[in-house]
C-alpha positions in Angstrom: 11.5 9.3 -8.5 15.1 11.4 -8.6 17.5 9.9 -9.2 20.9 11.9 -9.4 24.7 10.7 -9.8 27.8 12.7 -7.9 30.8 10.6 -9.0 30.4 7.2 -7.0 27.3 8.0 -5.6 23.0 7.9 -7.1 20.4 9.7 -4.5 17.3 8.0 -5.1 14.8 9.9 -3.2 11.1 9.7 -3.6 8.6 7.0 -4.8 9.5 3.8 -7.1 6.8 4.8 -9.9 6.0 2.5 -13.1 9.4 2.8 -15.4 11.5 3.7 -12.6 13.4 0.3 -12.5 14.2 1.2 -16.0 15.2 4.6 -15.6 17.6 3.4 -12.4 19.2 1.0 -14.7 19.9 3.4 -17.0 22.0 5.3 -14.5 23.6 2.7 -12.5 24.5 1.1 -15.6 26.6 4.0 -16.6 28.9 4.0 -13.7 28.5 -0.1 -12.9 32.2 -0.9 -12.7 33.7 2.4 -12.9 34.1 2.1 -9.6 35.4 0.1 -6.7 32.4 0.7 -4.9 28.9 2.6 -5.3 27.2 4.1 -2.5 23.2 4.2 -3.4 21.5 6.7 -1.1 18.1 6.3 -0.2 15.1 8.0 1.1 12.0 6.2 0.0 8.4 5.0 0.4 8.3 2.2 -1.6 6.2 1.9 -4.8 5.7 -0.4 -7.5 7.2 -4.1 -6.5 8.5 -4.7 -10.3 10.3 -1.8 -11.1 12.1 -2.0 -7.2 13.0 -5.9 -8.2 14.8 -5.1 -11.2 16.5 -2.2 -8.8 16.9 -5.0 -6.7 18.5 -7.5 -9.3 20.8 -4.8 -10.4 22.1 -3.8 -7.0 22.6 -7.4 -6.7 24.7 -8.3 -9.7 26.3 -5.6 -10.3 30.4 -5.6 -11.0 31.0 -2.8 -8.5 30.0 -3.8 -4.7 27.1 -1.6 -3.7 26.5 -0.1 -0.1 23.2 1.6 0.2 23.1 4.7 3.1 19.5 5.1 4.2 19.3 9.1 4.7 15.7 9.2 5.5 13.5 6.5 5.4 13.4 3.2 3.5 9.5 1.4 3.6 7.8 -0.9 1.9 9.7 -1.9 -1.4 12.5 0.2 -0.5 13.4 -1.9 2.7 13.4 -4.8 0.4 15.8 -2.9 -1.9 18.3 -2.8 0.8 18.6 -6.1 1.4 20.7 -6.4 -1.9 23.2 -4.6 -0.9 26.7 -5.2 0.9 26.3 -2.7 3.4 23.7 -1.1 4.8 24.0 2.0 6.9 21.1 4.2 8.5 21.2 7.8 9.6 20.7 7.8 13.4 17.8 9.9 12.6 16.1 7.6 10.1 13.1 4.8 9.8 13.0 1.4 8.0 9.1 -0.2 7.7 9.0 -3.3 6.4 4.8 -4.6 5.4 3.6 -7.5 3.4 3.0 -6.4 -1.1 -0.6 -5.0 -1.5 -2.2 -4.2 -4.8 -5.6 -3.8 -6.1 -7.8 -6.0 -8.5 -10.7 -4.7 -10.6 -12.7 -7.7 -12.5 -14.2 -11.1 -11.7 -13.4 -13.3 -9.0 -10.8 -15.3 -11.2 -8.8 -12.0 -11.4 -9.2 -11.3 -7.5 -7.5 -14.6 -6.9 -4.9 -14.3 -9.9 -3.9 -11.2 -7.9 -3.4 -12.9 -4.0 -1.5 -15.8 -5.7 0.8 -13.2 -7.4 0.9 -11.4 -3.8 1.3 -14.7 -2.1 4.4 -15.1 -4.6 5.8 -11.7 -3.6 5.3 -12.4 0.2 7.5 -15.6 0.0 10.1 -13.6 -2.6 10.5 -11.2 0.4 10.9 -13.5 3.3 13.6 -15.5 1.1 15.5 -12.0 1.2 14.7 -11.0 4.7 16.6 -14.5 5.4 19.7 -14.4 3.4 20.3 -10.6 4.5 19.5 -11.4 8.4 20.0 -14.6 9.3 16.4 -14.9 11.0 13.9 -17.8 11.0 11.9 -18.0 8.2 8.7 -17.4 11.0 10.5 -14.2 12.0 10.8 -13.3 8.6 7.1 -14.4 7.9 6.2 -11.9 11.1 7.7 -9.0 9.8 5.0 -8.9 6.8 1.9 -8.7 9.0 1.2 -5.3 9.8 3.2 -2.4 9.2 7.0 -2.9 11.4 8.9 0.2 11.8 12.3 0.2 12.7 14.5 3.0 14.3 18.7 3.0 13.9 18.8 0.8 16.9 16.1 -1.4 16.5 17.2 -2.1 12.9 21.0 -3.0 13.8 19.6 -5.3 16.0 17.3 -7.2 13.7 20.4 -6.9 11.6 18.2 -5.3 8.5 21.5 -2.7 8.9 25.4 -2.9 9.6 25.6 0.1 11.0 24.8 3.9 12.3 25.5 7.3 10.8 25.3 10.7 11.5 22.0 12.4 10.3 22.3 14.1 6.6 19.7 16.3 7.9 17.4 17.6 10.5 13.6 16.2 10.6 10.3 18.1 11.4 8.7 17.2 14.5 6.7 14.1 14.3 4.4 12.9 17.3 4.6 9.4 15.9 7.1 8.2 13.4 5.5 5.3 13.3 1.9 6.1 13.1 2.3 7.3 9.4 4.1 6.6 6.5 3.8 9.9 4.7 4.1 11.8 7.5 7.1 10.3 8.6 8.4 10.5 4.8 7.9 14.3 4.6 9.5 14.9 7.8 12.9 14.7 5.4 11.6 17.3 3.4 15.0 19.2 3.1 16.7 16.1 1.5 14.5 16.5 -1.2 14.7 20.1 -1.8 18.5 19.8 -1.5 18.6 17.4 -4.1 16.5 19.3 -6.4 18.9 22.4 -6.6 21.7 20.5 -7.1 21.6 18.0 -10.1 24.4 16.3 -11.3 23.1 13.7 -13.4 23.2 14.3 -17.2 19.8 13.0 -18.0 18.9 11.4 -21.2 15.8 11.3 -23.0 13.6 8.1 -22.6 14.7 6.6 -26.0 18.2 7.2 -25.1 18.2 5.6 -21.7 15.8 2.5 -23.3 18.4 2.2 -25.8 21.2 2.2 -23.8 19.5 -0.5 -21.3 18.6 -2.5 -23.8 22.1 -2.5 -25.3 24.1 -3.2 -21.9 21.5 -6.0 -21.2 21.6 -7.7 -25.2 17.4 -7.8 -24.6 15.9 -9.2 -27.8 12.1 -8.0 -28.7 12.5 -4.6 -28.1 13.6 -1.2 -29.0 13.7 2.0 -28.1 10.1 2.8 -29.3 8.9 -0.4 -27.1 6.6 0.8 -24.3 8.1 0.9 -21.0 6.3 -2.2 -19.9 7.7 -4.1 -22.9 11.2 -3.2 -21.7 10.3 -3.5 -18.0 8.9 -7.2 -19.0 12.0 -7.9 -21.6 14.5 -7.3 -18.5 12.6 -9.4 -16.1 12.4 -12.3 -18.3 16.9 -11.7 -19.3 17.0 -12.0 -15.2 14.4 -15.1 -15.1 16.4 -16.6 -18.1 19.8 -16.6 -16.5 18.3 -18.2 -13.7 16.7 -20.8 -15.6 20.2 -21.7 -17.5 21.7 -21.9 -13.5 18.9 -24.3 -12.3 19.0 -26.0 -15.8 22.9 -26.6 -15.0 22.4 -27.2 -11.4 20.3 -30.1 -12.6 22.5 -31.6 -15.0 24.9 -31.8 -12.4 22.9 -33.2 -9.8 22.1 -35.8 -12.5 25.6 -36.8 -12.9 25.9 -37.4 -9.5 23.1 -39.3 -9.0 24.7 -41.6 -12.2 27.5 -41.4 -10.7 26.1 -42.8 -7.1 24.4 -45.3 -8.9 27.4 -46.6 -10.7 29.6 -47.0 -7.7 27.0 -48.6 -5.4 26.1 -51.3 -8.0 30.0 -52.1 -8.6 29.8 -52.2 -4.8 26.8 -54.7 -4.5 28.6 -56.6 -7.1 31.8 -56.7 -5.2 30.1 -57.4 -1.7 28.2 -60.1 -3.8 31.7 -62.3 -4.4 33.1 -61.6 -1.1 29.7 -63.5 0.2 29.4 -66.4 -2.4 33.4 -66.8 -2.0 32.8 -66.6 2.1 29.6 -69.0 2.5 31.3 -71.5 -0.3 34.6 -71.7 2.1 31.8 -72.5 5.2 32.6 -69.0 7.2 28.6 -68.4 7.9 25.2 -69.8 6.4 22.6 -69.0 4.6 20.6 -67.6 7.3 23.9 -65.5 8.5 24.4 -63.5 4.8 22.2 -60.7 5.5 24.0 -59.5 8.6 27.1 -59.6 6.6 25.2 -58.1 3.9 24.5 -55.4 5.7 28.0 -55.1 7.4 29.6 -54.2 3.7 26.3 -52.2 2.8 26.7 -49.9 5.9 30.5 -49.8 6.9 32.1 -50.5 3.4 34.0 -53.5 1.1 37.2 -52.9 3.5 34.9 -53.2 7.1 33.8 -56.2 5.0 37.1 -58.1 4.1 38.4 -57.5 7.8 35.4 -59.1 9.0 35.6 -62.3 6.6 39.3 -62.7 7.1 38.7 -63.2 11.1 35.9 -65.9 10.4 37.0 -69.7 10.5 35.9 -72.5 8.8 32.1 -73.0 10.5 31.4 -77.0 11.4 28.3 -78.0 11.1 26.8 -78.7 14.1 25.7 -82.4 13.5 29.5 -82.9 13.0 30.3 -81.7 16.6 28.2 -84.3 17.9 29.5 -87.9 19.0 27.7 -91.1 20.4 25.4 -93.4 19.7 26.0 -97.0 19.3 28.5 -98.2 22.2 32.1 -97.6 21.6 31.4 -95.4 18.3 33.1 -92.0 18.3 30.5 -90.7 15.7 27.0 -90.5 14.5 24.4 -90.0 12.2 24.4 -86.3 10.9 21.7 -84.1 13.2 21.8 -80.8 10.7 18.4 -79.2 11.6 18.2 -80.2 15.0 16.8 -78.2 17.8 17.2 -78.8 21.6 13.1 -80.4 22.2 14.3 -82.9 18.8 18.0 -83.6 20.5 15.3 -84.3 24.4 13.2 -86.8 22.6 14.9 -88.8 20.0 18.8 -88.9 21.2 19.1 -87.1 25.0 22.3 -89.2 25.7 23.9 -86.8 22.2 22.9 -84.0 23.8 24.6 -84.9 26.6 27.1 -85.4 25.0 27.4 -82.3 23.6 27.4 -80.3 26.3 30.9 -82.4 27.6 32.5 -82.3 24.7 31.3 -79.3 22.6 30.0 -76.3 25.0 30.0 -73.9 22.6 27.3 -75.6 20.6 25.5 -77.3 23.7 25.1 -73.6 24.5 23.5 -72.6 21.1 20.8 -74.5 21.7 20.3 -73.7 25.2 20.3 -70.0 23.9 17.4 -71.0 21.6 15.7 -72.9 24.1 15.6 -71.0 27.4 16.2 -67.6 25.5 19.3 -67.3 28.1 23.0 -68.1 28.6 23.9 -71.4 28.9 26.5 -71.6 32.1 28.9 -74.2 31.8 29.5 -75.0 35.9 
């Protein structure tokens, strides 16, 4: 891969090969924050998935907001790059192809599937960033990895993979079919390569002095500048997966507070609601049987819907008070607590009566529970 630096701006141009992510870390890391904004230019097929994450990751955290320019084409791993970025803007001229990962496997059948689960992985890494870049449904996104999808200027501002349209860098070969091949289409931008190779105006290091300086700006432990570049490669991923894991870790412990917390106050509520009850069905304002709804009531709508709901409630009479008769003359009677209309019909129907002169509140009670309907007082 080239990759060249003219003040704010890095060309990378060509494929992501193995020790790429390291070498583009190297150079971004030099000018991270120098800046008030960097402007990556692009013109890649895609390559390996590992080194383009940790170009990815970078892009992503950097201190300087980063707009990436495609100036060709961006495919395969290099569509994914862009979707770190702030901005994205695409030469009117250009293509974007976004595919599912693919790889290849040489071993027993336990290695086969280690390698689709770790694809699998990928796929659902990639449709996680096609979402928060987009905006589209996680089945869009999940389209969009089946088959090879190529995108023109237009048809990527649309699908919102880009923000907006530029003039071309550079005039293209004739292609029949943009579409119909990757390399094809890639080398059809031939002159942005050959213009970058006459002019460079990056300082390159040697590989021990860009290791070094990568694993100084990161503070990786393990490794050195003699490490292979898959040691470093490997050490950077797992800095990246170990900040995460301190955010989740955090995000947790927080999240476990609350909970606590929730717990806390919804037991001091139950206790509360608890008092209002006892103190309530002690002073006669509902029975036994009535609690739950009022239960429920402070549960649901809160201590304060509660109290309001209490404080309108009277003094309940039991209904074997309310009713009179009996013996001739005698304004009261034996206590009928438990009574139900079919017991009032066949042991005292002169009470019930009674009841529904004097009382028709309660006569109608037992109606209701009778006839499962109003009782009309005429």
């Amino acid at each position: 891969m080239i990759i060249k630096v003219k003040g704010n701006q890095i060309f990378v141009y060509g494929t992501i090969w193995e020790g790429d992510g390291t070498y583009f870390l190297d150079v971004f890391s030099r000018i991270d924050g120098t800046f008030p904004v960097i402007d990556i230019h692009l013109h890649c097929n895609g390559g390996s998935v590992f080194d383009g994450n940790l170009m990815y990751n970078s892009i992503l955290t950097a201190k300087s907001p980063c707009d990436i320019y495609i100036d060709g084409v961006a495919a395969s791993m290099a569509a994914i790059l862009t979707l770190a970025a702030r901005k994205v803007y695409m030469v009117e001229n250009g293509f974007l192809m976004i595919h599912a990962p693919s790889g290849y496997t040489w071993g027993d059948a336990k290695k086969h599937e280690s390698n689709a689960d770790l694809l699998r992985s990928i796929e659902k890494n990639f449709t996680k960033k096609l979402i928060a870049k987009t905006g589209m449904t996680e089945k869009q996104a999940k389209e969009l990895l089946v088959g090879d999808n190529w995108f023109n200027a237009e048809q990527a501002k649309e699908a919102k993979l880009i923000d907006d349209i530029i003039e071309p860098v550079t005039t293209t070969t004739e292609v029949e079919n943009p579409t119909d091949n990757l390399t094809t289409t890639f080398n059809s931008f031939a002159a942005l390569l050959a213009g970058n190779d006459n002019n460079n105006n990056n300082d390159n290091k040697n590989p021990l002095e860009m290791k070094k300086d990568v694993i100084a700006k990161f503070g990786l432990v393990g490794v050195n500048e003699q490490s292979s570049d898959t040691a470093v490669i490997q050490a950077i991923e797992d800095h990246f997966n170990n900040k995460t894991a301190t955010l989740q870790s955090n995000l947790q412990a927080e999240k476990t507070k609350y909970e606590t917390l929730e717990k806390t106050l919804n037991e001091q509520r139950d206790t509360q609601i608890k008092n209002m009850l006892d103190a309530g069905q002690a002073a006669g304002k509902f029975t036994a049987a009535q609690r739950e709804t009022y239960e429920s009531i402070g549960k649901a709508s809160g201590i304060q819907a509660l109290e309001t709901v209490l404080e309108g409630l009277g003094k309940r009479t039991p209904l074997s008070s309310q009713v009179k008769g009996g013996g001739s003359g005698s304004d009261t009677t034996a206590a009928r607590e438990g009574w139900d209309w079919d017991k009032y019909q066949k042991e005292a129907p002169q009470e019930l009566e009674a009841l529904a002169q004097k009382n028709p509140e309660s006569f109608g009670e037992l109606y209701q529970a009778k006839f499962n309907k109003p009782f009309k007082n005429q």
